[in-house]
MARLOMAR-38588 format. One record per residue (C-alpha): x, y negated, z. Coordinates in Angstrom, 2 decimals, m for minus. Example, Ala and Ser with C-alpha at 12.3 -4.5 7.8 and 13.67 -1.06 7.14 Angstrom:
<recs>
      px      py      pz
   12.30    4.50    7.80
   13.67    1.06    7.14
</recs>
This chain:
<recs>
      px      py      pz
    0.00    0.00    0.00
    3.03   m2.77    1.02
    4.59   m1.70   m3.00
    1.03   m2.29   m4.73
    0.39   m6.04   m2.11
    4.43   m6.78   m3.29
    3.11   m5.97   m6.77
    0.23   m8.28   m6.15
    2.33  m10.95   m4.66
    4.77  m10.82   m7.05
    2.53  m11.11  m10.06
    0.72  m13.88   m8.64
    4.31  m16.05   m7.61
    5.22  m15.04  m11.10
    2.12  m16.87  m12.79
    2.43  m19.40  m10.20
    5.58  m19.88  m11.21
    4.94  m20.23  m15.09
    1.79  m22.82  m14.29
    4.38  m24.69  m11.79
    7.60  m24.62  m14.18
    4.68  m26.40  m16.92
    3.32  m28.63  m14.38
    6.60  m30.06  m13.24
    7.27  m30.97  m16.70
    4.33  m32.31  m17.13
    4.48  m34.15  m13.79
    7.61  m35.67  m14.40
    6.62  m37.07  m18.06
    3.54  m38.50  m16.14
    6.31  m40.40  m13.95
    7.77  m41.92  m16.66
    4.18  m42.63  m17.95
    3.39  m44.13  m14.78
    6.45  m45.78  m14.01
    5.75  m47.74  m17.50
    2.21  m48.79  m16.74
    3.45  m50.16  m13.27
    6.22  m52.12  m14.76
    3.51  m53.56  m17.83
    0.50  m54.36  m15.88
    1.51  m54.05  m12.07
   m1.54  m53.45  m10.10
   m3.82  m56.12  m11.58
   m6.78  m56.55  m14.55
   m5.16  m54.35  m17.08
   m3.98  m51.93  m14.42
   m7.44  m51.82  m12.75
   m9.25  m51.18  m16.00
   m7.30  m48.39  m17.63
   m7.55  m46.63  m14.19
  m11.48  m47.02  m14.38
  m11.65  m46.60  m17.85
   m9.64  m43.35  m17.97
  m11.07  m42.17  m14.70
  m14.74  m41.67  m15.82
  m14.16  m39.29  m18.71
  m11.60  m37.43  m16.77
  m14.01  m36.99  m13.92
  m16.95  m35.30  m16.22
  m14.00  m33.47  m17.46
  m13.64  m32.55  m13.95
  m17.39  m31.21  m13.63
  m17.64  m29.35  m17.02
  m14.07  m28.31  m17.89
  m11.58  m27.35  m15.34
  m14.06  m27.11  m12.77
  m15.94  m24.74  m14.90
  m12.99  m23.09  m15.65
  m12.01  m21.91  m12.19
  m15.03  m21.57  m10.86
  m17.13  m19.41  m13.67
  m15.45  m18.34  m17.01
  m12.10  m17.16  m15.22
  m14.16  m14.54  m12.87
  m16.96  m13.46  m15.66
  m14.32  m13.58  m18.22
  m12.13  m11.10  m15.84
  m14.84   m9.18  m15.21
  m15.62   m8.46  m19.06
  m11.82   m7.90  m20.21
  m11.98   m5.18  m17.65
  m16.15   m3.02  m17.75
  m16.37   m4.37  m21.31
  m15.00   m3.79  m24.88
  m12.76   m6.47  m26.89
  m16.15   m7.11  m28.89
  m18.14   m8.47  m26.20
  m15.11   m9.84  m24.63
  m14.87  m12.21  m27.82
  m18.47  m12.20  m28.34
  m18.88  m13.90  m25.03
  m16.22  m15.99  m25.87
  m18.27  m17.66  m28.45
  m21.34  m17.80  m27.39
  m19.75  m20.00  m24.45
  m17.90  m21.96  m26.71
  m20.84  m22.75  m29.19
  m23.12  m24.08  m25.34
  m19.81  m26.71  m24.73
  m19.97  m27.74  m27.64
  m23.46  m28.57  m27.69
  m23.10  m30.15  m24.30
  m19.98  m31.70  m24.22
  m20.77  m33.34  m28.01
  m24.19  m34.61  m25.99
  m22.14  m36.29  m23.01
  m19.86  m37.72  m25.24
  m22.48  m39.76  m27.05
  m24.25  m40.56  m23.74
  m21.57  m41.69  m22.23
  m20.52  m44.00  m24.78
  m23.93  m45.44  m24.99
  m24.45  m45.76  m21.53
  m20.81  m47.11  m20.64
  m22.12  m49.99  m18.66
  m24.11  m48.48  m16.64
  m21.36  m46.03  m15.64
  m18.98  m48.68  m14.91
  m21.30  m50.48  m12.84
  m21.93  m47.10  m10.51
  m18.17  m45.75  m10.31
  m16.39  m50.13  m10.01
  m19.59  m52.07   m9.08
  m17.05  m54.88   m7.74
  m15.73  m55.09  m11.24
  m19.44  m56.89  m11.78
  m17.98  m59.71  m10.14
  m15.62  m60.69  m12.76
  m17.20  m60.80  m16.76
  m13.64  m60.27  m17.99
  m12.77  m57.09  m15.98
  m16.12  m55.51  m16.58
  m16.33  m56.33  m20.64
  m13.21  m54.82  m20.96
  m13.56  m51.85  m19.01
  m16.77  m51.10  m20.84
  m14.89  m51.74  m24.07
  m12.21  m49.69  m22.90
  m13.92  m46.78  m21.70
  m15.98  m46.43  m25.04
  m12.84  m45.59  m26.66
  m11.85  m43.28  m24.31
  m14.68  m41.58  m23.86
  m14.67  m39.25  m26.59
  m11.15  m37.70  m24.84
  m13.62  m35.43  m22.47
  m14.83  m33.19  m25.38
  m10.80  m32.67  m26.27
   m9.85  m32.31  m23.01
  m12.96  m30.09  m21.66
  m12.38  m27.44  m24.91
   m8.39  m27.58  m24.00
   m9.51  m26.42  m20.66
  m12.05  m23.64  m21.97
   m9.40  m22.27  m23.70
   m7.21  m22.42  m21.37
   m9.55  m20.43  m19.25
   m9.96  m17.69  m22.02
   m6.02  m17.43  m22.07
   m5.81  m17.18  m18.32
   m8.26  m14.58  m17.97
   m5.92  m12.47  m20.55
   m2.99  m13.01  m18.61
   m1.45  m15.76  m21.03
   m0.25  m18.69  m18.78
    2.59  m20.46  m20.72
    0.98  m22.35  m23.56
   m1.99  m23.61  m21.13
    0.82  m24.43  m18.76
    2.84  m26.77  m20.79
    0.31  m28.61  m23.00
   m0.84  m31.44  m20.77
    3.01  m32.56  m21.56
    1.57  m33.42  m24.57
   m1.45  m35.87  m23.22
    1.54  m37.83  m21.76
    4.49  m38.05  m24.52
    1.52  m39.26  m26.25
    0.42  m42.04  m23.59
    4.33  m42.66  m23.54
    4.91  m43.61  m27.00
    1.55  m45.19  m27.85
    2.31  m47.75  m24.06
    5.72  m48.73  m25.75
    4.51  m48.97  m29.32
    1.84  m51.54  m28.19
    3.54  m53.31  m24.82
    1.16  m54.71  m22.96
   m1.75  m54.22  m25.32
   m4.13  m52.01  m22.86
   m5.69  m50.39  m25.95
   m2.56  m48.19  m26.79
   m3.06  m46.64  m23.58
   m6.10  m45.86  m24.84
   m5.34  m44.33  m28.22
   m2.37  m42.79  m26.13
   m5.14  m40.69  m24.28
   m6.88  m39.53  m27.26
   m4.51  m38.24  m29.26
   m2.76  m36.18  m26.25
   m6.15  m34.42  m25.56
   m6.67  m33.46  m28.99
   m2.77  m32.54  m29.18
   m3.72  m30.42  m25.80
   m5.98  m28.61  m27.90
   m4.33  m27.41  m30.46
   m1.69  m26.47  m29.31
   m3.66  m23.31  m27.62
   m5.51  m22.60  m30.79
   m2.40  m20.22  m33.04
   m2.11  m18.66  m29.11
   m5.84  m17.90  m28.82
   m6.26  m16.83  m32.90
   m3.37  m14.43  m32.38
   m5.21  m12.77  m28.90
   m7.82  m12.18  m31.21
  m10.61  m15.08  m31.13
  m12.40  m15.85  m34.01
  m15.06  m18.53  m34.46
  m18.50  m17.58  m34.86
  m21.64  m18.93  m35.07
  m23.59  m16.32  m32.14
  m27.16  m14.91  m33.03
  m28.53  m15.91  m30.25
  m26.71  m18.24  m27.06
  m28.79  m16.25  m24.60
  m25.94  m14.14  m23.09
  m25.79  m11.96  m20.10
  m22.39  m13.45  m19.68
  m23.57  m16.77  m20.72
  m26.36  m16.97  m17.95
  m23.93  m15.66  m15.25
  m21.24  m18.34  m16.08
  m24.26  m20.69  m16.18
  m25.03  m19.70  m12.54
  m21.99  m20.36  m11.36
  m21.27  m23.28  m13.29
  m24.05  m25.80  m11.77
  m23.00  m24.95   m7.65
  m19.60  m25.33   m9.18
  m20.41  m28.82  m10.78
  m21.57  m29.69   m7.50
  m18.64  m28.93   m5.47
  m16.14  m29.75   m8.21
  m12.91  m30.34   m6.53
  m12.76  m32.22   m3.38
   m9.87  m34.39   m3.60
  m11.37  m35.36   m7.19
  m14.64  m36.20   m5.44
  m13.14  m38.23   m2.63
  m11.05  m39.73   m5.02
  m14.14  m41.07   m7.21
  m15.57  m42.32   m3.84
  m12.32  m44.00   m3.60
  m12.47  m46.05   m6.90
  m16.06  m47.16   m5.85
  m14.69  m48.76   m2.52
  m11.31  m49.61   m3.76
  m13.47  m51.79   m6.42
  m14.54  m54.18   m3.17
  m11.68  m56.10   m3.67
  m13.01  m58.83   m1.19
  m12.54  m56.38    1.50
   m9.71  m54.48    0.62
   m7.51  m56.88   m1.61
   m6.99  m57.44   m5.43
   m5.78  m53.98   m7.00
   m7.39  m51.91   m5.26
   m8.17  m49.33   m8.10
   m4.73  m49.55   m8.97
   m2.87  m48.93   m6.20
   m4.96  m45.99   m5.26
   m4.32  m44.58   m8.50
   m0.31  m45.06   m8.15
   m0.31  m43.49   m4.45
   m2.38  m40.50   m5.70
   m0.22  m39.86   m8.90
    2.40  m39.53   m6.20
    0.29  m37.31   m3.79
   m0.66  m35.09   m7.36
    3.18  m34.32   m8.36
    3.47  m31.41   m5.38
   m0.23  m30.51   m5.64
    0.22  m30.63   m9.15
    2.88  m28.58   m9.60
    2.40  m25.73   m6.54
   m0.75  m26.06   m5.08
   m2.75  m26.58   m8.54
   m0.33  m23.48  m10.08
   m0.76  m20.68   m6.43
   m4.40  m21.27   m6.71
   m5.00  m21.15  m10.63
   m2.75  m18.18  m10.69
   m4.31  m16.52   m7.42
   m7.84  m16.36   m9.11
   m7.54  m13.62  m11.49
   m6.03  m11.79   m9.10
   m8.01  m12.45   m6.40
  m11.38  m12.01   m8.92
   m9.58   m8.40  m10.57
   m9.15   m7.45   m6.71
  m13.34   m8.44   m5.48
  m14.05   m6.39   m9.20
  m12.37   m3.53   m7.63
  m14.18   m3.89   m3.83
  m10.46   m3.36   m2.54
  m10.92   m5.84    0.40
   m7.65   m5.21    1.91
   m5.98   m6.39   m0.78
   m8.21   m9.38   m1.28
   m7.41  m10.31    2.39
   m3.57   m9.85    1.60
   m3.74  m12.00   m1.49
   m5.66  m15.03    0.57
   m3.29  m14.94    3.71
    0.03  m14.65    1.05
   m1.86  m17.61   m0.75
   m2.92  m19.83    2.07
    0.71  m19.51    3.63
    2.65  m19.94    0.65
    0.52  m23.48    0.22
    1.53  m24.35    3.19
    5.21  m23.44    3.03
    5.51  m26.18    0.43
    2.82  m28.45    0.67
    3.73  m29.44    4.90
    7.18  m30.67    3.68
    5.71  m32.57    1.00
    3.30  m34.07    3.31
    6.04  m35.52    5.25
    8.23  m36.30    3.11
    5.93  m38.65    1.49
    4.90  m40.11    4.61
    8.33  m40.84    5.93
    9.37  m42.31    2.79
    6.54  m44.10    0.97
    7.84  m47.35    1.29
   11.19  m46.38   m0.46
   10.19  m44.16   m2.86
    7.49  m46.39   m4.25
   10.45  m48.83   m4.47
   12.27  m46.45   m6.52
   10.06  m45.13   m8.49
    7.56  m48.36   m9.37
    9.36  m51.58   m8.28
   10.17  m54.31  m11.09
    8.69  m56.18  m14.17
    4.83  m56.84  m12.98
    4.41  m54.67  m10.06
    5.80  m56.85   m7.60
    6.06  m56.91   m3.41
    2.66  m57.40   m3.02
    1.96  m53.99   m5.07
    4.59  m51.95   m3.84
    3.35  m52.63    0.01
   m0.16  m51.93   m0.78
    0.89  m48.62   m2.58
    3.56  m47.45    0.22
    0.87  m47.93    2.72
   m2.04  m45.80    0.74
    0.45  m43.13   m0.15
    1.50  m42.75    3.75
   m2.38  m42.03    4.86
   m2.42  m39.58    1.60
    0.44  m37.35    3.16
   m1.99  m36.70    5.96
   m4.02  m34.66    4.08
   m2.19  m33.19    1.56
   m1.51  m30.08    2.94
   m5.39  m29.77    3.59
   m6.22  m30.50    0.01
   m3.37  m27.48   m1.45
   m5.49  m25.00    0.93
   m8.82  m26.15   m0.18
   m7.73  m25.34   m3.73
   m6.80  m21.81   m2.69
   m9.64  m21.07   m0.57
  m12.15  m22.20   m3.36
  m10.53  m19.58   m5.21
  m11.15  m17.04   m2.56
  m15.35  m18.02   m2.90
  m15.02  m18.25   m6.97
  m13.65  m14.78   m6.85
  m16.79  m13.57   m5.11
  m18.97  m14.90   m7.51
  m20.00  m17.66   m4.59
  m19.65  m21.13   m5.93
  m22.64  m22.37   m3.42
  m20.51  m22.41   m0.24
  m18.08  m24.74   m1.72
  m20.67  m26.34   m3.32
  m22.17  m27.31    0.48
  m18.52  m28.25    1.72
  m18.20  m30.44   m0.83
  m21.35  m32.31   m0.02
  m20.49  m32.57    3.71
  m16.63  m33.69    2.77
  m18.49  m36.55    0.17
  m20.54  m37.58    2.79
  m17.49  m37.78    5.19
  m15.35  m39.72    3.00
  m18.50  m42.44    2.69
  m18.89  m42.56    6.49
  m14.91  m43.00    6.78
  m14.78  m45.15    4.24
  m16.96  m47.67    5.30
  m15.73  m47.53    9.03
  m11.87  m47.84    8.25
  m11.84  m49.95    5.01
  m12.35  m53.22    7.39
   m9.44  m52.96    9.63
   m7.30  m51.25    7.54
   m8.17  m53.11    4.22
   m6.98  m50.52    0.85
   m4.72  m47.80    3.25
   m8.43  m47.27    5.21
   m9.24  m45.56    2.20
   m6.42  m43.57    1.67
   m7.05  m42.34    5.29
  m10.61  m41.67    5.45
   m9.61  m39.50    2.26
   m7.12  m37.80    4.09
   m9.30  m37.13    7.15
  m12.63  m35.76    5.15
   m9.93  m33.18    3.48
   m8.81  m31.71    7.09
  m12.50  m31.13    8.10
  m13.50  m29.64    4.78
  m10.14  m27.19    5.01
  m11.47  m26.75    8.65
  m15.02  m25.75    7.55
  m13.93  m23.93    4.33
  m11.21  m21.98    6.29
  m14.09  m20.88    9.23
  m16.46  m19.85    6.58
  m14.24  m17.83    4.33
  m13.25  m16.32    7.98
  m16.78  m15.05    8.36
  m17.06  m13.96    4.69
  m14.01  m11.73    4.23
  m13.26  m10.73    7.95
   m9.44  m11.26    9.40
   m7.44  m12.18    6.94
   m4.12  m12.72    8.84
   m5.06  m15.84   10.80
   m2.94  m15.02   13.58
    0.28  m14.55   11.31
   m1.23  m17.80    9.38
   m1.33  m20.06   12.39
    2.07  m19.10   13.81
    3.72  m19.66   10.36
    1.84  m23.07    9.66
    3.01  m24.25   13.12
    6.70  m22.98   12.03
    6.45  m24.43    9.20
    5.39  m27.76   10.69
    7.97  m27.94   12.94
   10.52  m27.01   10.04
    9.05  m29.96    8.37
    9.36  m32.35   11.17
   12.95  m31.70   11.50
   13.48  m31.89    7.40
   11.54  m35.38    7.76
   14.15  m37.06   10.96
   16.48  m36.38    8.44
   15.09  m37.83    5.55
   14.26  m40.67    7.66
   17.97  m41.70    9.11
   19.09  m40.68    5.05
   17.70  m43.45    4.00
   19.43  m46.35    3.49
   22.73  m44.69    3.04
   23.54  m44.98   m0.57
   22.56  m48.69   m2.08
   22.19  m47.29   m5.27
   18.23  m46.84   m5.89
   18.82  m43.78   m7.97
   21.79  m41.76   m6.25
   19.72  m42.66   m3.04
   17.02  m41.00   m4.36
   18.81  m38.30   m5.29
   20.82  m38.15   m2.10
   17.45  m37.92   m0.24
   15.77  m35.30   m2.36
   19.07  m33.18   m1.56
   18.95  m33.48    2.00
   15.46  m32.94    2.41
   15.83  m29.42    0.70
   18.83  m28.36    2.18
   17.31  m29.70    5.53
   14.54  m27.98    5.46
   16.03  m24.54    4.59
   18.17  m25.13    7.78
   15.01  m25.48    9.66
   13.06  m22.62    8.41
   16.07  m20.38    9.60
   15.99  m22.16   13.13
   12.81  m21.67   13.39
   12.17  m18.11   11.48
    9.62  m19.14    8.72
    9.31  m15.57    7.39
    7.60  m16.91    4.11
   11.18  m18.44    3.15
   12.76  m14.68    2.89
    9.53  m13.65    0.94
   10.19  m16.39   m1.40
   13.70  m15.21   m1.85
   12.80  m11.72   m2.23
   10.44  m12.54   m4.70
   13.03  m14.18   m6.56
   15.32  m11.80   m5.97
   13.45   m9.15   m7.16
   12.41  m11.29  m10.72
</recs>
């Protein structure tokens, strides 16, 4: 049984590790993306608009692609490559893609026509200035069409995940930003290349997958009928799933509509929530995102199979292994947000006024970020089972958290109240999520998972007093930051020995062994 759970932990690190490897790429172009934006527009109208503009479509994207994607086609598409033949495997394949189409083509065209209306609900402080709105309106019509690329780039990334394929899917959201890259310096500080920037990389995301997917065998059809077995199970999961979305994308489209108030919480708002949580994304990005994308076939082949004791394994390995990096991320972030915003963001338009605003949201991010990693994982655990409702409930208590918090903290604390009442809503959704999957599935390990998270913690505090008196020690922004980075790994290896974090010799093993 410990070969087969090494098997199962092994296969899973070595997807994870695929997705991740992508993701860091990807991640790290998005830097550069970012770092340009900063340095053009700073934190101000053109800043705030693209952010709004841009976040709408990816936040339907959000509902019907990816979300979709983990929640229903990955465990129904499983389930078929497995009880079914390659015929209905593709046959389902097509009838699902034929229903997007129809839909996403439909939200597409209602979202361009009713633009203002959806800028008013997600930025209703944007109302107080003609200019902003206008343009965000104008801006977000040309967007808009990016969430039928982007949602189809997901759906097939979904079909190639559910065959084992992680590679392509992995790597092509490089694409969306070379493509932001090169139309931002093409057009300077003319917002609209952003734009045009965004739709070509989703379509470029797109087909990219398509030779991969042709040669697995998919062929286009137009289906007989769309009224699927498959099609009405996906469907079933698809609108709990919809609901609960993911939380951190929830909380963060609460954020936008309170970071809009920019009488309360200061000019850039938007903006500077969107540069502290493109910092808080690079680790969940590039681990959490990857363990739990990578854990769900896995985890949905093992609830196929009824072998619970596996299952069990694979959610304590998962829920640890989050934690492992994500705690160390968490600080690190926290004890240097002011610097590495500095670093990273600092010169042409975003000036000292933007790079304190953003060091002091990205701080109150770090709270949580080790709470939104293991709400990824654990929402895999539900999807698995074919349960998208429980999350679905979570994520309605963690929205109406994040309101609540929001309201109460965005007065004293101005913008950084936000970034905290995010924080806090994640920690009682993990709380609630973690209890209820603990009633569902039995002991998984929480024992073992409590002693290593508080090993891990305490690994991380010690990696973090070191980070903290590293700072300053090199003048030289870059070699600083590389000086840091350094001593933060090397740090926190020394800890996890100290204080025996067993998941540091499984991660070695597991290399060791690939």
């Amino acid at each position: 049984m410990s070969i087969d759970k090494d098997q199962s932990n092994l296969a899973v690190a070595k997807s994870a590790g695929i997705i991740g490897l992508g993701t860091f790429v990807s991640r790290l172009l998005g830097f550069v993306r970012d770092v340009i934006i900063a340095r053009l527009f700073g934190v101000y109208l053109y800043a705030q608009v693209f952010v709004i503009a841009f976040k709408i479509p990816n936040l339907f994207r959000d509902f019907v692609g990816e979300g979709a994607t983990n929640a229903a086609f990955v465990p129904i598409f499983s389930e078929y490559k497995i009880k079914h033949s390659k015929d209905e495997f593709w046959e389902l394949a097509n009838v699902m893609l034929n229903i997007l189409l129809v839909i996403l083509m439909s939200i597409t065209v209602l979202g361009i026509i009713f633009s203002p209306f959806i800028v008013r609900l997600i930025a209703p402080g944007f109302l107080a200035t003609a200019e902003k709105f206008a343009l965000t309106v104008k801006l977000n019509r040309i967007i808009f069409p990016y969430i039928l690329l982007i949602s189809l780039a997901a759906y097939a990334t979904a079909l190639l995940n559910s065959l084992r394929h992680f590679a392509v899917p992995a790597f092509a959201p490089c694409l969306l930003n070379i493509s932001i890259i090169i139309f931002a310096l093409i057009f300077g500080e003319g917002v609209k290349g952003l734009a045009l920037g965004v739709l070509i990389g989703g379509a470029l995301q797109l087909v990219v997958q398509i030779p991969v997917l042709y040669k697995k065998g998919f062929r286009f059809k137009l289906p007989k009928t769309l009224n699927h077995p498959g099609a009405r199970a996906i469907r079933r999961l698809m609108l709990p799933r919809i609901l609960s979305s993911c939380i951190y994308q929830v909380n963060n489209f609460v954020d936008s509509i309170f970071g809009s108030l920019f009488w309360i919480v200061g000019e850039g708002g938007v903006a500077v929530l969107y540069f502290s949580y493109r910092l808080i994304q690079f680790p969940l990005g590039i681990f959490s995102n990857a363990i739990s994308q990578a854990i769900l076939p896995t985890l949905s082949r093992q609830a196929i199979a009824e072998d619970s004791s596996a299952l069990k394994q694979t959610l304590s390995f998962g829920l640890r292994a989050v934690f492992f990096v994500m705690l160390p991320a968490g600080v690190f972030l926290m004890v240097l947000a002011g610097p590495l915003v500095n670093y990273l963001f600092f010169g042409g338009k975003f000036d000292a006024y933007s790079a304190r605003l953003t060091s002091e949201a990205l701080f109150f991010y770090g709270i949580g970020l080790s709470a939104y990693g293991a709400n990824k994982v654990l929402q895999s655990y539900f999807f698995s089972m074919k349960d998208t409702l429980t999350p679905a409930k979570v994520s309605a208590l963690g929205l109406a958290l994040n309101i609540v918090l929001n309201i109460i903290l965005m007065f004293p604390l101005k913008i950084a109240g936000i970034a905290l009442a995010t924080s806090i809503s994640g920690v009682i959704t993990f709380c609630v999520l973690f209890l209820l999957a603990l009633r569902k599935a039995g002991d998984f390990g929480v024992g073992e998972i409590k002693l290593s998270f508080l090993r891990i913690l305490a690994s991380s505090l010690g990696m973090g007093a070191v980070c903290y008196f590293s700072c300053g020690i090199i003048t030289n922004k870059f070699l600083s930051l590389i000086f840091i980075l350094i001593a933060a790994l090397f740090s926190y290896v020394f800890f996890c020995f100290i204080f025996r974090v067993k998941e540091l010799r499984q991660v070695w093993g597991l290399v060791k062994r690939k």
